[in-house]
Residue frames relative to the residue before (quaternion, step in Angstrom):
aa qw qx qy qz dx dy dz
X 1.0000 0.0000 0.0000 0.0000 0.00 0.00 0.00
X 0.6827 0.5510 -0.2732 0.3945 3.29 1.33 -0.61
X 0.6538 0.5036 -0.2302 0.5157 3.13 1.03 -0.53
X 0.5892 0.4855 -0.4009 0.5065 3.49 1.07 -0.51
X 0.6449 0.5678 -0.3321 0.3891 3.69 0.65 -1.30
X 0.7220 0.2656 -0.2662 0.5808 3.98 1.37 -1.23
X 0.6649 0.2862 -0.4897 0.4860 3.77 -0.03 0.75
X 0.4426 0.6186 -0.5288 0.3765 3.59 1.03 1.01
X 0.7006 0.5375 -0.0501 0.4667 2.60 1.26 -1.95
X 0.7394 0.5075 -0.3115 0.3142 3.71 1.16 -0.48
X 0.4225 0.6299 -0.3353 0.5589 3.07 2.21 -0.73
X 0.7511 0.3885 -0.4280 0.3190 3.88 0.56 -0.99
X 0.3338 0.7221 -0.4436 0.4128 3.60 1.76 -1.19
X 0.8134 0.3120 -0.1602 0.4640 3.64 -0.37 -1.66
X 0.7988 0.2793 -0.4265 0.3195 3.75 0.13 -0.14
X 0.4936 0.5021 -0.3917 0.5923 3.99 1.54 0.10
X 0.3712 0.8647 -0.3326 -0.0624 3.54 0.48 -1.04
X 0.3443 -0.8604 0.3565 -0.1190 3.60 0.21 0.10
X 0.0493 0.6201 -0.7583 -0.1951 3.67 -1.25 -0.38
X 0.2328 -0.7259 0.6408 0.0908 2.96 -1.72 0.82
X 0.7983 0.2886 -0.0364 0.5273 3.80 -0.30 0.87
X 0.4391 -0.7372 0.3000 0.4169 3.06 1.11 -0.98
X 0.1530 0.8300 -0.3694 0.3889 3.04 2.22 0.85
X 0.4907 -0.6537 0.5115 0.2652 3.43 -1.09 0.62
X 0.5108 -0.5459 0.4767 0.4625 4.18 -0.71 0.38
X 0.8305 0.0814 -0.2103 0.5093 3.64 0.24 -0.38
X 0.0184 -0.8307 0.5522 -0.0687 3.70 0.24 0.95
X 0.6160 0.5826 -0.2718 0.4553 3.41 1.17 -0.99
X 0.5939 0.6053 -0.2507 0.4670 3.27 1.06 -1.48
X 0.6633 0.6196 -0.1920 0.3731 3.50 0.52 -1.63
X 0.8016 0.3475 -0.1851 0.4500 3.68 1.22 -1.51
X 0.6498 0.5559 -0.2464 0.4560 3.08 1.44 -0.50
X 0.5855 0.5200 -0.3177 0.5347 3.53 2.02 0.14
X 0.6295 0.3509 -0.3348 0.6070 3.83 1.24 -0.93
X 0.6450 0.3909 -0.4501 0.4781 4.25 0.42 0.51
X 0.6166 0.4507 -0.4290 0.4823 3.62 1.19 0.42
X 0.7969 0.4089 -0.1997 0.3973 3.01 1.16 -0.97
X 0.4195 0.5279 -0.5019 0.5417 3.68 1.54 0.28
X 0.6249 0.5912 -0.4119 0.3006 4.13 0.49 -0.65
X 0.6234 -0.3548 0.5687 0.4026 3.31 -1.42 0.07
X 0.8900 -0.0037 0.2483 0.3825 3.06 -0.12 -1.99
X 0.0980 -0.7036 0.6739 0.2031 3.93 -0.46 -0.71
X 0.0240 -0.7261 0.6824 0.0801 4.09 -1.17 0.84
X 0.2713 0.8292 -0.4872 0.0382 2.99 -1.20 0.12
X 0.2273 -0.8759 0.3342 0.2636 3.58 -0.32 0.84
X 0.4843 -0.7227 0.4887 -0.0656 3.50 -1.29 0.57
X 0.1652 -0.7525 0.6344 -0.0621 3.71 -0.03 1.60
X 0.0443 -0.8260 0.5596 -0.0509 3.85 0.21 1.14
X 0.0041 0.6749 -0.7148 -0.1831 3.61 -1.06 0.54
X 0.2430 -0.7180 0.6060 0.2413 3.86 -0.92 0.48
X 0.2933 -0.7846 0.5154 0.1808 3.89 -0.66 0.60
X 0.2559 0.8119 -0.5241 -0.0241 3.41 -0.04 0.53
X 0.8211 -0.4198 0.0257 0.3858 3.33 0.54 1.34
X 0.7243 0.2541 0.0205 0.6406 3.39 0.68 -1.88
X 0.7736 0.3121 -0.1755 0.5229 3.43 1.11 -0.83
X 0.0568 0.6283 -0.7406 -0.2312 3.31 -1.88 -0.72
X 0.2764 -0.6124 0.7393 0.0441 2.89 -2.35 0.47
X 0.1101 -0.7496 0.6464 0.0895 3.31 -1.11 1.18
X 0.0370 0.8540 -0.5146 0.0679 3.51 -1.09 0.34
X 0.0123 -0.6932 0.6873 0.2168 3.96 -0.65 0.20
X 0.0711 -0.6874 0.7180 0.0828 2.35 -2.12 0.43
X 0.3346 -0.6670 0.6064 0.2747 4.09 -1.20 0.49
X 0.1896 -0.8478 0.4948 -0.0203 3.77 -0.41 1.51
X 0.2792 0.7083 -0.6466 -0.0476 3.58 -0.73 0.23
X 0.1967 -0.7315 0.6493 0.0682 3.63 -1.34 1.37
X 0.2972 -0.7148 0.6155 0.1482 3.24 -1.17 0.85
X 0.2764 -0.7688 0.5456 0.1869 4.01 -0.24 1.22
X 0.7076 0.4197 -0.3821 0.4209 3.86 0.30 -0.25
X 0.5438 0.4486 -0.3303 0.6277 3.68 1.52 0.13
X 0.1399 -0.7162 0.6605 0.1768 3.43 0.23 -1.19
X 0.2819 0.6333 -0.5054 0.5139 3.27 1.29 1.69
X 0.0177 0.6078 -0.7816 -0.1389 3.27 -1.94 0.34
X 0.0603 0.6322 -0.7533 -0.1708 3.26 -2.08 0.05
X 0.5206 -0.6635 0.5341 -0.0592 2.46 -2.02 1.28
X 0.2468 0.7765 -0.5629 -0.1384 3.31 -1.27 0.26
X 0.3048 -0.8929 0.2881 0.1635 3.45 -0.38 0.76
X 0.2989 -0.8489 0.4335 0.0469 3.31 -0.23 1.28
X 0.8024 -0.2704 -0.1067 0.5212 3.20 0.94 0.28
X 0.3995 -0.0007 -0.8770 -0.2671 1.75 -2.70 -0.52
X 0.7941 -0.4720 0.2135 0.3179 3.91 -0.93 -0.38
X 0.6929 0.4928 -0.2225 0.4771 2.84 1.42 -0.84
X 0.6629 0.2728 -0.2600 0.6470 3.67 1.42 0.44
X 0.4120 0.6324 -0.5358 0.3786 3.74 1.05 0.42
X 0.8155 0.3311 -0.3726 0.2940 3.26 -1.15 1.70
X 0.3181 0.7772 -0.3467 0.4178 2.88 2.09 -0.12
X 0.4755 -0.7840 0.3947 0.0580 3.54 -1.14 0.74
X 0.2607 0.8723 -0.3978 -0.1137 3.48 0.15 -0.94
X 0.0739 -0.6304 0.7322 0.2471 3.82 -1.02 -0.26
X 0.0422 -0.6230 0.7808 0.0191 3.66 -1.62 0.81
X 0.1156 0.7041 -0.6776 0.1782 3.06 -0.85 1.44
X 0.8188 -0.0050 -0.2892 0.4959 4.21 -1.05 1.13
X 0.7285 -0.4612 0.2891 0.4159 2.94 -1.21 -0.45
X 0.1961 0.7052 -0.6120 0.2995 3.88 0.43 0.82
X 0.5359 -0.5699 0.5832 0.2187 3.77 -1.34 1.08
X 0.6559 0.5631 -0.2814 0.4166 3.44 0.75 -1.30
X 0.0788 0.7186 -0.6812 -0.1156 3.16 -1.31 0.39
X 0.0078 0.7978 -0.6028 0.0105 4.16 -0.64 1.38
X 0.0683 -0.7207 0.6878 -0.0528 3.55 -1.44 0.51
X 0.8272 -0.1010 -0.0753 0.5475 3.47 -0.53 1.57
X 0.6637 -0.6269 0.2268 0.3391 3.11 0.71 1.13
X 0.5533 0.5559 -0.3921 0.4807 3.40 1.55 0.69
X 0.1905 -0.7553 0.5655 0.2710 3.88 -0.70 0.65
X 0.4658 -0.5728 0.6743 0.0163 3.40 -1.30 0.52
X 0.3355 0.7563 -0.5397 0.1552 3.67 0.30 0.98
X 0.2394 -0.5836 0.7748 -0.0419 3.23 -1.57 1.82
X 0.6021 -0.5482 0.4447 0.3731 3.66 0.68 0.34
X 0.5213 -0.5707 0.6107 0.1718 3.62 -1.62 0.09
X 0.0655 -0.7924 0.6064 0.0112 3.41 -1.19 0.98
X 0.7476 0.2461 -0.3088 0.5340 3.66 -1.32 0.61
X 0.6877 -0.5162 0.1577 0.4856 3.91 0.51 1.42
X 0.7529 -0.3121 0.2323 0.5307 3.99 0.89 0.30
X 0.4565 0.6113 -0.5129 0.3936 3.58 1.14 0.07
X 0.8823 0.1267 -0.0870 0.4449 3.69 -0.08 -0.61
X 0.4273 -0.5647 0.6881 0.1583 3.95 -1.60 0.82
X 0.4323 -0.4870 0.6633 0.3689 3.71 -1.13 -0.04
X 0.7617 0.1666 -0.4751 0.4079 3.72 -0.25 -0.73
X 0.5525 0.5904 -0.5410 0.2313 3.64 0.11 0.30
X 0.2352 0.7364 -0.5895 0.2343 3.70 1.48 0.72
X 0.7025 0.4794 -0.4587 0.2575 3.80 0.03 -1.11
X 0.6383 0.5129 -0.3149 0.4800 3.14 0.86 -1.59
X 0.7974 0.2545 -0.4032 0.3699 4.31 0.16 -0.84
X 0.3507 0.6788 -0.4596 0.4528 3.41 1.46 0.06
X 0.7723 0.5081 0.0321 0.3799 3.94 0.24 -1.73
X 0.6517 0.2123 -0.2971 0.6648 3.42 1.61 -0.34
X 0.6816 0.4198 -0.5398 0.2604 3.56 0.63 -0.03
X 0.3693 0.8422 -0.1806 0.3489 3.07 1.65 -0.82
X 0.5929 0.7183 0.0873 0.3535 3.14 1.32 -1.97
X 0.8348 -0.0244 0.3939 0.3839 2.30 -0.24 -2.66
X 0.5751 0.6985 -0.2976 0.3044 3.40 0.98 -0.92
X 0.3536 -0.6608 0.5565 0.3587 3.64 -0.78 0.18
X 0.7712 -0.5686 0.2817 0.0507 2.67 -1.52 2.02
X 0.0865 0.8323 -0.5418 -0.0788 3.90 1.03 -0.58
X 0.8049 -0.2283 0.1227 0.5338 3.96 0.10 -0.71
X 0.1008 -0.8278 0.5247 0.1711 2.67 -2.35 -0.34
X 0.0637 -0.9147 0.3846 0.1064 2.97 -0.07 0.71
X 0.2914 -0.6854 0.5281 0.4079 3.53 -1.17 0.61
X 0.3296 -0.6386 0.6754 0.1656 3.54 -1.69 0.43
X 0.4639 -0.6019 0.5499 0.3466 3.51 -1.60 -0.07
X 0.6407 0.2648 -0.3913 0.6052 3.81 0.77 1.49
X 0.8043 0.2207 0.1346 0.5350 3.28 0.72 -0.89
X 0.4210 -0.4012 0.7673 0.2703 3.11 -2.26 -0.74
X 0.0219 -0.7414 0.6691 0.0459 2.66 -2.22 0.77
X 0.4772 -0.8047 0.3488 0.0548 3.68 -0.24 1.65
X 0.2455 0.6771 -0.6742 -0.1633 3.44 -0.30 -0.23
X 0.1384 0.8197 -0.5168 -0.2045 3.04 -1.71 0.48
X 0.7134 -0.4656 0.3841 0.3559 3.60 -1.17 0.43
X 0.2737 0.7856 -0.5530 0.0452 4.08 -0.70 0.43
X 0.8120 0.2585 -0.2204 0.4746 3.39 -0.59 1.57
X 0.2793 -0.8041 0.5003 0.1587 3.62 -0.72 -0.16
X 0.8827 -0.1024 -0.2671 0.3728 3.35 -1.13 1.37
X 0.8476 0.1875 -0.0240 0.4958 3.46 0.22 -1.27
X 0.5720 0.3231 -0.2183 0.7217 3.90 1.33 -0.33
X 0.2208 0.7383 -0.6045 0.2018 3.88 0.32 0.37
X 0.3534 0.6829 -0.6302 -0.1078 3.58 -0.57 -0.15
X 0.4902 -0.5800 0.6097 0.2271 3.56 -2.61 0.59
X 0.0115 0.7015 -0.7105 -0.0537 3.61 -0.77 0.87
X 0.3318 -0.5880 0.7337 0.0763 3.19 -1.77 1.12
X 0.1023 0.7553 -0.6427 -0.0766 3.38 -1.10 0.37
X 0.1960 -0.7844 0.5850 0.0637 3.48 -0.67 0.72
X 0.2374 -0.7536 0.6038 -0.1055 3.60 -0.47 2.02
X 0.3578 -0.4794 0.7512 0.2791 3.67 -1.67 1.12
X 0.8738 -0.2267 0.3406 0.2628 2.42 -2.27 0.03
X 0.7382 0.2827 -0.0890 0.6059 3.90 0.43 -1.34
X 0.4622 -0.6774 0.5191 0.2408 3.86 1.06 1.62
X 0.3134 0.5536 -0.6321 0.4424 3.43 0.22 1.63
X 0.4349 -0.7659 0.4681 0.0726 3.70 -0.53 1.48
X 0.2490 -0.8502 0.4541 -0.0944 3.16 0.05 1.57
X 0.5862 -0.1810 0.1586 0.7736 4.14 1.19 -0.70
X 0.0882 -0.5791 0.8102 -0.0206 2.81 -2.35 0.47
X 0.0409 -0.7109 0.7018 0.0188 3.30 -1.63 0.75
X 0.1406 -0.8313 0.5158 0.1520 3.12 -1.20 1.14
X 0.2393 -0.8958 0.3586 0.1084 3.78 -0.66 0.83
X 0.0437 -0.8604 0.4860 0.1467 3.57 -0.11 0.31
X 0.7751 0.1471 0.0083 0.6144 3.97 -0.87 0.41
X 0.5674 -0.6042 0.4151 0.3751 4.05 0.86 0.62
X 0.5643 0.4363 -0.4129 0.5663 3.46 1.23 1.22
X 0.4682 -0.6857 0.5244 0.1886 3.33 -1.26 1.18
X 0.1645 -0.6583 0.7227 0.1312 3.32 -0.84 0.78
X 0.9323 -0.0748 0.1220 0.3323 3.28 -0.32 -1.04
X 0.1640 0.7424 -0.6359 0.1325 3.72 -1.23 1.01
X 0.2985 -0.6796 0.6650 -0.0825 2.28 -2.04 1.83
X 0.2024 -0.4571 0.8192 0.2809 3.33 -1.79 -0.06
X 0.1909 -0.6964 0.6878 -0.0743 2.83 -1.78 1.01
X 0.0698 -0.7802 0.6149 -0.0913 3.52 -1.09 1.58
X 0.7391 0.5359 -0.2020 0.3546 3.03 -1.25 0.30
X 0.3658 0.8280 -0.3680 0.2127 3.60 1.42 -0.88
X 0.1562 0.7738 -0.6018 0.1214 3.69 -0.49 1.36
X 0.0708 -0.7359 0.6080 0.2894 3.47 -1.02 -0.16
X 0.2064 -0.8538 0.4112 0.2435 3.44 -1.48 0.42
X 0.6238 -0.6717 0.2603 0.3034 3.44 -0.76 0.91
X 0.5646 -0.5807 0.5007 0.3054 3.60 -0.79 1.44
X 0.8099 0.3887 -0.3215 0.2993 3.16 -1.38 0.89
């Protein structure tokens, strides 16, 4: 319901839209990108469901993405029977391996994306991606952004508290959810 209510409110955001003051439309978005990208790092953990149509997969994981790499590691914390499992995700590879062992929840959007590759598609859109909207909310902000280009496109939503601390995110491909998290914990670390 929540998510319907903030991709109500962002369609209206973008069709009234506006500057106010002489603020940019996504200004929030903007500060909460040059304070990711001045960091070392950003951590944060991550209650993921993966959608894979007929099925689903739940999972946490403890993330930290490094924006001047356009890395993430992972550790997964649960369900138990795969709690502690490691990973690096680093370009654009579907696969995600870690001690030469792969870890396979399968592949969503025709083989383009892995579930643990949330931090890393989370962290470059975050990053890098192209800005697409914003919207204010009545706690927060809600982002969409653009990541990639034609056929490996993907939409990330991010939903921001008040103090543009990232609160959930969905990621969509081809106007199908693949993947969505709540997110806790959200730090960056300082460069140097």
């Amino acid at each position: 319901m929540r998510r319907t209510i903030g991709l109500v409110l962002l369609a209206a955001a973008l069709l009234l839209g506006g500057c106010q003051s002489g603020k940019s439309e996504v200004q929030e978005s903007l500060d909460f990108r040059v304070k990711l990208l001045e960091s070392a790092s950003c951590s944060f953990s991550a209650g993921v469901r993966a959608d894979f149509g007929d099925k689903a997969a739940q999972f946490s994981l403890d993330c930290v993405y490094q924006p001047q790499d356009s890395a993430a590691t992972l550790t997964v914390t649960g369900p138990d029977s795969i709690a502690g499992i490691t990973a690096a995700v680093e370009g654009g590879d579907a696969t995600v391996s870690f001690d030469g062992v792969r870890l396979e929840l399968g592949t969503l959007a025709n083989g383009r994306v892995a579930p643990l590759q949330l931090p890393k598609l989370l962290g470059d859109a975050w990053a890098y991606g192209y800005i697409e909207s914003q919207a204010k909310l009545t706690d927060g902000w809600l982002t969409s952004y653009r990541s990639g280009y034609g056929d490996d496109e993907l939409l990330v939503y991010t939903w921001f508290n008040e103090q543009l601390v990232p609160t959930e995110a969905e990621i969509y491909y081809d106007d199908t959810r693949l993947l969505s998290a709540e997110l806790k914990g959200f730090a960056n670390r300082a460069a140097g």
